[in-house]
N, C-alpha and C positions, 0 to 999 in steps of 0.2 A: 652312313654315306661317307666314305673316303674319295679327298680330290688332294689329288700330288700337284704341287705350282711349283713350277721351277724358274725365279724371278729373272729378271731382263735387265737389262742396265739403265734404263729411263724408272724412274719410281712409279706404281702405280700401274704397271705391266707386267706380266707374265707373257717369259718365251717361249714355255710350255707348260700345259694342264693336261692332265690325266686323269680321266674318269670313267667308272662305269663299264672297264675294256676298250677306250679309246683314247688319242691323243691329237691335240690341239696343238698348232705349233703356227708360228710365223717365223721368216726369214725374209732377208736385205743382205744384199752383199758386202756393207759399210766397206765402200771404198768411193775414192773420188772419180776414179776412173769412166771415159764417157763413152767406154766400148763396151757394148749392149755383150758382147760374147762373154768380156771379160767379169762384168758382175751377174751374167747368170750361172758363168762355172761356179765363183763365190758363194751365191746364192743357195745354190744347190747343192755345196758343200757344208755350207752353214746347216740347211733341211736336214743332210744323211746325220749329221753328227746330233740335231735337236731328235730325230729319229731313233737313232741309238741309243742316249743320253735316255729315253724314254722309255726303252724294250719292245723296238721295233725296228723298221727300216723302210725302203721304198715299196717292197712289196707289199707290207702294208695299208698303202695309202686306200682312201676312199674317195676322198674327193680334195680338189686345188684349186682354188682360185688364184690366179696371177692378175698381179696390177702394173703396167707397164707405164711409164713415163708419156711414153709415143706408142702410135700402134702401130707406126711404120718401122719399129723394134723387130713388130712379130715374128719375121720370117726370122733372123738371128735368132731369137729366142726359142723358137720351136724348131730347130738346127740340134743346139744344144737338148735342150728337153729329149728329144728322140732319142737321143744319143743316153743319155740318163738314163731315160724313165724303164729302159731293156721291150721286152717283149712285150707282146698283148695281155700277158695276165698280169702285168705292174699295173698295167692301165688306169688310171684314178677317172673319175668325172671330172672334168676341166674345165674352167671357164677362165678369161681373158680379158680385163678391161683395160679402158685408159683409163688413167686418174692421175690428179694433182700428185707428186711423191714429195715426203720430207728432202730438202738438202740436196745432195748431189746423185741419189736415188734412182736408177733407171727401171728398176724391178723390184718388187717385194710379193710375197710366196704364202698365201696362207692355206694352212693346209689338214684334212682329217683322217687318221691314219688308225687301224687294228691293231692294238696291243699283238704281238706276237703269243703266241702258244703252247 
């Protein structure tokens, strides 16, 4: 059994694992910034690059969960996303919650994506 971790900056975390043909990944926009548009570009730039980083990309993905600050975010953040995620075959499974964030936090991204091929 081979599992790739690719550590994160808090100890105790991985930003990404790889196993099996698959990849595990979270992302945050670590920014202070309180404009929902502005840390989901971040967000979602952090994603492509943990994607990459990993030997894949968004077309990969399987499935996302987003955890938003506020869920009156949504509509800013599903603006964005559309605009990302391209066509119906990127399409991941998607779910949306509120929840408590770390720190100054509007968005964080966790997500399961297909090794590429």
């Amino acid at each position: 059994m081979t599992i790739q971790r690719f550590p994160g900056s808090v100890p105790g975390r991985s930003r990404i694992v790889v196993h099996n043909g698959l990849v595990y990944t979270v992302a945050t926009a670590a920014s202070d910034s309180e404009d929902i548009a502005e840390q989901t570009r971040l967000c979602l730039a952090y994603l492509d690059k943990h994607l990459h980083e990993a030997g894949t990309d968004r077309s990969g993905l399987l499935q996302a969960t987003v955890y938003l600050s506020d869920m009156s975010h949504k509509p800013g953040f599903d603006a964005i996303w559309r605009d990302w995620i391209g066509g119906r075959e990127n399409w991941p499974q998607r779910a949306c919650v509120g929840a408590q964030l770390a720190g100054s936090d509007l968005v964080e991204i966790v997500a399961v994506a297909a090794v590429a091929v």
